[in-house]
N, C-alpha and C positions, 0 to 999 in steps of 0.2 A: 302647616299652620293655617289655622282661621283667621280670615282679618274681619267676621262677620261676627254678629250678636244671633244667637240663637232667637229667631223669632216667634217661634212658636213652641209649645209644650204638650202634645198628644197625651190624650190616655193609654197608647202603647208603652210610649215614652216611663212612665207612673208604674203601669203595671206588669209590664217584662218582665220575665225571671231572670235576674244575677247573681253570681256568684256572692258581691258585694252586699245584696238586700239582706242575705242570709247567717251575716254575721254580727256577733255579738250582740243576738237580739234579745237578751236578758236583759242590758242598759236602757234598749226602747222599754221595756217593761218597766225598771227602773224611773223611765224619765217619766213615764205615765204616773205613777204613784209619786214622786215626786211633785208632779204637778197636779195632782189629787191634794196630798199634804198639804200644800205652799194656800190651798184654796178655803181647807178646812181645816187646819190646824193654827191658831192666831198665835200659838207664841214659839212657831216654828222662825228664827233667826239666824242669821251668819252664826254668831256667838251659840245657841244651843247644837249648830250643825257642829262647830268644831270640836265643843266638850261634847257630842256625841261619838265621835270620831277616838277624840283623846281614850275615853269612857272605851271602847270596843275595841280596837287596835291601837292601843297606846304606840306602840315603837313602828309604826308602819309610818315611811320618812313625808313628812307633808311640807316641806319645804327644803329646796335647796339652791346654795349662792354662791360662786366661787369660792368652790372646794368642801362647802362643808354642810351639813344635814342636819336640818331639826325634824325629829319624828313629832307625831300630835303630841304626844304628852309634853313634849318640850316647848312645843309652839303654843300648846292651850295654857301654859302655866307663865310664859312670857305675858303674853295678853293679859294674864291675872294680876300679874304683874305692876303694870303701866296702869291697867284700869284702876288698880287702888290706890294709887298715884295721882291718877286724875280724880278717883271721890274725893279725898283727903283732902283736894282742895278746893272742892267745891262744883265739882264736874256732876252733874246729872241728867237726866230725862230731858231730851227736847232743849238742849245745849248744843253747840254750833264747838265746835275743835278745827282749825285752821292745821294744814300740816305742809307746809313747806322741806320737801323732804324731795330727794333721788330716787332711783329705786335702790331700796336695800329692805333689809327684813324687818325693819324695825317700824316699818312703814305699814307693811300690812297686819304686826301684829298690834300697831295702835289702833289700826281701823279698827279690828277686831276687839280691842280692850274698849274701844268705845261704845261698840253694840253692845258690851257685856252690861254698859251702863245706860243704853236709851238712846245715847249723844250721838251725834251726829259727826264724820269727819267732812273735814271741807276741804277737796283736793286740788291743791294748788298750783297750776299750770308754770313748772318751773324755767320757763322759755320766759314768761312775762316778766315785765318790769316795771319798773315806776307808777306812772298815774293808769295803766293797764291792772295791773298789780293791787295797784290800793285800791282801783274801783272792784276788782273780784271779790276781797277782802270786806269789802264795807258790807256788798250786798245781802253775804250771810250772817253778818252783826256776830262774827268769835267771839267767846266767852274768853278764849285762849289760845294762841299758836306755840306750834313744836317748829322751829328751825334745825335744819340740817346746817352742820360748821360747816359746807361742803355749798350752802346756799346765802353763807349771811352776807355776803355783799349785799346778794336781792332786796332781805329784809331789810337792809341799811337802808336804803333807797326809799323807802315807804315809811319805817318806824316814825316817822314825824309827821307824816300825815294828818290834817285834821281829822279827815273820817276818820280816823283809827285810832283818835286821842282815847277810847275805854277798852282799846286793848292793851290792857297793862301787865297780865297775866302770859308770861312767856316763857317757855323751857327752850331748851336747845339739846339735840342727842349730836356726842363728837362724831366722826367718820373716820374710822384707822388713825392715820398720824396727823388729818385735821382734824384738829383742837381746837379752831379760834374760837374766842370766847369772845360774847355779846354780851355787850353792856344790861346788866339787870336780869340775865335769864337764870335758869337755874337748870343744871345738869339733871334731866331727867334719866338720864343712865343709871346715872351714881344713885338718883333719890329711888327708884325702884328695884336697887340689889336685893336689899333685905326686904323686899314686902314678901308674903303669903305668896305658895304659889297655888292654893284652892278659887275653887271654883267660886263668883261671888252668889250669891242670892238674887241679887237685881235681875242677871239674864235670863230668870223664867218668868218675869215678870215685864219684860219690853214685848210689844205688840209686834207683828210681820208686817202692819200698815205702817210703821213707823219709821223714819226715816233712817239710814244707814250711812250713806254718804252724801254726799252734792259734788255734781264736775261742773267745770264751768264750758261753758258753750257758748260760740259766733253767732249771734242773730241776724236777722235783717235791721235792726233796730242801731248794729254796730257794735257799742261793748260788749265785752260777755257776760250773759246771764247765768246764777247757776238754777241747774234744773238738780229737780230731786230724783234720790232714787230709796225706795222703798225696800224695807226686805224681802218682799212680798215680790217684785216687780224682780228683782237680785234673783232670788230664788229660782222665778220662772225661766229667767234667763238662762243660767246652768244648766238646768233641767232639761227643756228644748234644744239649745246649742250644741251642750256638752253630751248629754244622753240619747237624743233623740237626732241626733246631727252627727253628733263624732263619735256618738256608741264607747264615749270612756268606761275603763274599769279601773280598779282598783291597781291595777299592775302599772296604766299609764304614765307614764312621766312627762308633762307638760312643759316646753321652753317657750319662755313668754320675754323677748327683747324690747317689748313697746313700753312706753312710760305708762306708771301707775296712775296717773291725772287723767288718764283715759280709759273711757269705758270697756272698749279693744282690750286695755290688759284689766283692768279691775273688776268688770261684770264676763265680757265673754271669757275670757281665759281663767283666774281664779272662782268664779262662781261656779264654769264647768268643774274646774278640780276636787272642791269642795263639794260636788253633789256628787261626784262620783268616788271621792274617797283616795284619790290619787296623788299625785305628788309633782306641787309646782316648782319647775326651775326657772329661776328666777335671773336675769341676766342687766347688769348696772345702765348697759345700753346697746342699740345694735351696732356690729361690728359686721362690715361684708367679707374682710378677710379672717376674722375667724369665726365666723359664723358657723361652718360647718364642726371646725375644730370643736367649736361648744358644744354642738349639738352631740360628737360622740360622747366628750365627757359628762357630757348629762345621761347619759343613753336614754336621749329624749328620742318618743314614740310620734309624739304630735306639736306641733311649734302654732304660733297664732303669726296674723300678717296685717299687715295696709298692702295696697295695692305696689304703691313705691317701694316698699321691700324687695319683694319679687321680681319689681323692674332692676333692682342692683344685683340681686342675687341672679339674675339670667344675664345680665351685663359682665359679669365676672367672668376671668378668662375659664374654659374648661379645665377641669381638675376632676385627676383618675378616679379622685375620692367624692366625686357629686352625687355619686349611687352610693357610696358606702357609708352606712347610716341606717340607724333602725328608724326613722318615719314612716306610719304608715299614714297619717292623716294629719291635714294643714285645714284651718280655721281662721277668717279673714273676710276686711273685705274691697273694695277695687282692682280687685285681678282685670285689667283687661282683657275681652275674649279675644285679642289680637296675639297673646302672648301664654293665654291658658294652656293651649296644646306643646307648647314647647316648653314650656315650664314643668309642667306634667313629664313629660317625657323626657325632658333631661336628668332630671332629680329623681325620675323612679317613684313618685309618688301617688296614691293610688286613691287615696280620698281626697277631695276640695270641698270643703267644705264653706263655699262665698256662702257669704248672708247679710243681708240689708236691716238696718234698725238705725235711729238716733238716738242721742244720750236723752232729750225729754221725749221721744216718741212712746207710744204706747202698744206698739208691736214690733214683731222680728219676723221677718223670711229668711228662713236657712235651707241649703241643699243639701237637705236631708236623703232626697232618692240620686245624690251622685249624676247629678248629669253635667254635662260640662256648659261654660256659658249660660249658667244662670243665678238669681242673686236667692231662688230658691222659693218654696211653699209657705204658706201659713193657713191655717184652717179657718183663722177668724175675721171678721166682716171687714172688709175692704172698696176702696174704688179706684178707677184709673180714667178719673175724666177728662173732659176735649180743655183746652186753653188756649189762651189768645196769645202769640207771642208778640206780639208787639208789646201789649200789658203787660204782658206775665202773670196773666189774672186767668179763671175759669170761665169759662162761657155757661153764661145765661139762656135759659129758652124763654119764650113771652111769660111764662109762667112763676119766671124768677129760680128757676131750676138748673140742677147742673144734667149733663149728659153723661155717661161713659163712654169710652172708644171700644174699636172693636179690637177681636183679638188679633195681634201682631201688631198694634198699632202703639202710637206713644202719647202718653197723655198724664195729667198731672196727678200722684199721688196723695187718697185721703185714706186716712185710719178711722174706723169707725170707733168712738167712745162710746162702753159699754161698763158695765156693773164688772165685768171679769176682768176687761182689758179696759182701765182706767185711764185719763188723761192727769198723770200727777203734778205736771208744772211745772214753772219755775218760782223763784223766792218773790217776783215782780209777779201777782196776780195780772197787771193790768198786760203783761208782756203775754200770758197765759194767755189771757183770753182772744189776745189778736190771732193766735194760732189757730183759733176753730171759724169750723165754719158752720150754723146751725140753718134744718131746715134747706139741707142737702139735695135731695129725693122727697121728701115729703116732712110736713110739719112735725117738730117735738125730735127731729134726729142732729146728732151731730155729729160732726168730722174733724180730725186733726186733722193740718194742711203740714204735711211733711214738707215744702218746698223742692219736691224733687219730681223732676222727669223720670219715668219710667217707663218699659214695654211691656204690656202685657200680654204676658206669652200665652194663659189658659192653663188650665187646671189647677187655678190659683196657683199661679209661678208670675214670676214676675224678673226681669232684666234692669237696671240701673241705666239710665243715660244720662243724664245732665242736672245741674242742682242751678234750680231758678233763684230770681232777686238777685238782693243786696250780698251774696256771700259764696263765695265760691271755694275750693279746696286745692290745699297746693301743701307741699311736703309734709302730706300726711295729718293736715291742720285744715281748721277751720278759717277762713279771712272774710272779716268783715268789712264791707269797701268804705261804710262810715266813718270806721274808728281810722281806717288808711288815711281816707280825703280830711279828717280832721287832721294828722299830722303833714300831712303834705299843705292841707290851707296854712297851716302854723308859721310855715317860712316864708320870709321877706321879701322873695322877688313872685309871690304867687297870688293870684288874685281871683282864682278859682280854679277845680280839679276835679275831673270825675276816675274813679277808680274803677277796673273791672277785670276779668278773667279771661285772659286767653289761652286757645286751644296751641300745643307744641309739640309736633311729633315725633312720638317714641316716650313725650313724659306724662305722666299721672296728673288726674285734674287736671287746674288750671294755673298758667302764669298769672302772677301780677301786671296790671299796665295802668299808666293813669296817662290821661289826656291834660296839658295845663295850660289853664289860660293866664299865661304871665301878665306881672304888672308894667312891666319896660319892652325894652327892646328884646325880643326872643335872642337876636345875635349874642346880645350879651350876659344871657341868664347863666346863671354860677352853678352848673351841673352839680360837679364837685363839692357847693354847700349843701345843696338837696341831698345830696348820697349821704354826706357827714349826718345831719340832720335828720334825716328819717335812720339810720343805724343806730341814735342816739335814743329816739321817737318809740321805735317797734322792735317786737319780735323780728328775728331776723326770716322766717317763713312769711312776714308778711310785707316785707320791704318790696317795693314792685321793679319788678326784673326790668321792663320797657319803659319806655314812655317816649311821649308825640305832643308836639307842641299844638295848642288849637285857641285860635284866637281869639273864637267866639263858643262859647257849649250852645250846640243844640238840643233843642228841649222840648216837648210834646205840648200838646193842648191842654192838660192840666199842670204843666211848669215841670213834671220831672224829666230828668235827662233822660239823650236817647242813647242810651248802653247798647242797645239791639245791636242796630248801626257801627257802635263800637267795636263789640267783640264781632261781626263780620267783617272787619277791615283787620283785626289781629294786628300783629306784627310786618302788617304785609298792607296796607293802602293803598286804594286804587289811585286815589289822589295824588298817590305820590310824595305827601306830607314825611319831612326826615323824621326815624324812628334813631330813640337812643336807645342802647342796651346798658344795663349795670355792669361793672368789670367785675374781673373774679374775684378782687381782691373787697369788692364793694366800698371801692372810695371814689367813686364816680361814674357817672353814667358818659358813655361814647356814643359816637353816629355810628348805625347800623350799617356797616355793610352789604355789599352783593352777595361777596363771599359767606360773609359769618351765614348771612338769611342763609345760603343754598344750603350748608349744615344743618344748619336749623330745621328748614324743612325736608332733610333727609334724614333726621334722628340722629344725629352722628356728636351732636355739642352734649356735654353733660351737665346736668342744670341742676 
């Protein structure tokens, strides 16, 4: 096993002969003309890819869900479907579709019926709730939401919302034997039996700049923003990932476990399948014990990952059947390199395909040339320059300029905005714009500031270390330490909070931990309502696992907190100050013991 990150990246490295380089190089071909298409073709969409598909191999299976297979034909005539459904009532061009929804099929073939119409889906982070919920909601101003019977608690929680008072326009699809019915919606099931199942006219008339979905994403700012995604930006995505990365054909069968509110399953995974003609299986959610089980029934070839996946799926006890399985290639990304070689090796798998990208970023690195421990290439303009960690800011030379580091060294990631590779945003222009950084290297240039640490390894490769500010990553999720310290300020015995990210070894990303500066006596602070209250408050991915009482926050020379400071004390203070842990039942926080810590820091607790 490696417990190292690949520091560097040689032109040997790039150009070697492998066995591996030499296959399935007709998909590189593919993904080339692909991404020729997507640049010069403007009414190239989701929606014309899939009645291309329907149109050419009608019965070749493009979708499957516990147990059962829609070929294109069936799945492009579903879509026809819903979308005459949604015209009929008034659903068109540069319209906002809200979808509260699981994974199930009926999800992506809305998304689809809505490209067919221009509209836009809005995908709704089914973890979230209440004023998290209604604020995602507002942001992209729905014309209409689809409720899954399977989600309407959620919606209960929000439907009264002020912001959402001009969502009046509500369907709901049942789920198997849940049926509950919501007050005022209308069975969109039922209302798209009988429609048409032809293709409509609208979809050769929707633009590839035009937008196809919105995810919602963690800022530094706190709530989540949604950023857009283009079909244009969809397109390339597949293309590179799926063609130029995992070398899909048409034979592939993709198992895709991660929620569809993620770009993980909705761009890299279904947009590889879609460019490659192949067939996505689709799975309700991940399951460690029968993950594998799934995998034969699907006789899936390639599965997609979070980093945290692969930490449960190598955490599971060995079984005879870990090799037995047709995967030849895995798509993902947080693999730590502490865990890559044994993961690899256990499971028999022979492609990795890590790759780095964000849901509003305007590029991808994927490990296209197979090497191991890396987050992978990209051909287009990039930077990895020096920062200040105290700040968390880039450094200046007299000149008002940034630097780049050198190779093998770690420094902060920018995307260059180009005419090809666009910076498309978020629905908050002004959120947008705090992302760039103009007048980089020289006057008239700009930069995306990805907020992450990186190594640059050379040959345009790059390694993943650390994601800077306000927002760190913890079960496979974005956390923004705002929206945290907002429901932690909320409760009665607290009178200030800073939230942040700690490092735990053996888990992915970061814990949650807040520091509080209570209002009373710390002796007598109500753990116990804090836990009630924040379970009540957040997602549960963002509830914070620790916390440490501190009497006074310390704070820098321009008044922001000193988090640095923080997350170098972890779970572990030199101070000495007692640390609580959340119980597992998460109805209370405890004092840390010696004990638990020495787990802790032996990987051995499962969090």
């Amino acid at each position: 096993m490696s417990d190292n990150q690949r520091s560097v990246v040689t032109a040997w490295d790039v150009l070697k002969p492998t066995r591996d380089q030499f296959e399935n190089l007709g998909a590189v071909g593919r993904g080339v003309g692909m991404l020729l298409r997507s640049r010069f073709r403007d009414r190239l969409t989701i929606a014309t890819l899939i009645e291309e598909h329907a149109a050419r191999r009608p019965k070749h299976p493009a979708l499957a869900f516990e147990g059962r297979e829609w070929c294109y034909a069936e799945f492009n005539a579903a879509a026809n479907r819903y979308a005459r459904v949604l015209a009929a009532a008034g659903i068109g061009a540069g319209d906002v579709v809200a979808l509260l929804l699981d994974n199930r099929p009926e999800t992506l073939m809305l998304v689809a019926g809505l490209a067919k119409l221009g509209a836009a889906a809005a995908m709704c982070n089914t973890k979230q709730r209440g004023d998290v919920l209604a604020h995602s909601l507002a942001t992209v101003e729905p014309r209409a939401i689809v409720v899954g019977s399977e989600l309407a608690d959620a919606f209960a929680e929000v439907r009264t919302d002020e912001r959402l008072s001009d969502l009046t326009m509500i369907w709901q699809l049942p789920d198997g034997e849940n049926r509950a019915a919501i007050e005022g919606a209308t069975d969109l099931a039922a209302a798209a039996a009988d429609e048409s199942d032809d293709n409509l006219t609208s979809s050769n008339q929707v633009s590839s700049t035009a937008t196809c979905f919105y995810i919602f994403t963690s800022g530094t700012t706190g709530l989540p923003k949604a950023s857009r995604m283009s079909h244009r930006r969809w397109l390339r995505g597949g293309a590179g990932l799926g063609l130029l990365g995992l070398r899909l054909t048409a034979a592939d069968r993709f198992y895709c476990a991660l929620p569809l509110y993620h770009n993980n399953a909705l761009t890299v995974s279904w947009a590889s399948v879609l460019c490659a003609g192949a067939t996505f299986c689709l799975a309700r959610k991940f399951s460690v014990s029968r993950f594998w089980d799934d995998i034969r029934a699907n006789r899936a070839t390639v599965f997609s990952y979070i980093g945290e996946l692969c930490r449960y799926l190598l955490a599971a006890a060995d079984e005879q059947g870990d090799r037995d399985h047709p995967v030849r290639a895995v798509i993902g990304n947080g693999l730590r390199p502490d865990i890559w070689d044994d993961f690899k090796a256990r499971f028999g798998i022979d492609r990795i395909c890590e790759f780095y990208g964000a849901s509003e970023g305007n590029l991808i690195f994927v490990n296209g040339f197979n090497m191991d421990r890396t987050a992978g290439f990209c051909p287009l303009p990039f930077a990895v320059v020096a920062y200040d960690p105290d700040t968390e800011q880039p450094v200046l030379d007299e000149n008002g300029h940034m630097r780049e580091v050198g190779r093998g060294e770690v420094g902060l990631l920018l995307n260059k905005v180009t005419d090809f590779a666009p910076f498309e945003g978020y629905t908050d222009d002004a959120a947008g714009e705090k992302k760039l950084h103009r007048g980089v290297f020289k006057k008239g240039d700009c930069y995306f500031d990805t907020g992450d640490l990186v190594r640059r390894q050379g040959m345009r490769h790059i390694a993943f270390v650390d994601r800077l500010g306000d927002t760190f990553r913890w079960k496979g999720e974005n956390v923004a330490t705002t929206q945290v310290e907002n429901a932690v300020n909320g409760f009665d015995d607290v009178a200030e909070s800073v939230v942040y990210g700690v490092e735990v070894p053996g888990a992915d990303g970061r814990a949650g931990m807040v520091a509080i500066t209570p209002k009373g006596d710390p002796e007598r602070f109500d753990w116990s309502g804090l836990a009630t209250h924040l379970k009540a408050e957040l997602p549960g991915y963002a509830v914070p696992l620790f916390a440490r009482i501190k009497p006074e926050a310390e704070v820098t020379g321009t008044m922001k907190y000193r988090k640095v400071d923080l997350k170098k004390d972890g779970y572990a203070p030199k101070s000495g100050d007692a640390v609580y842990m959340r119980d597992a039942e998460g109805d209370t926080y405890r004092p840390l013991d010696e004990a638990t810590r020495d787990r802790l820091d032996a990987g051995e607790l499962s969090l």
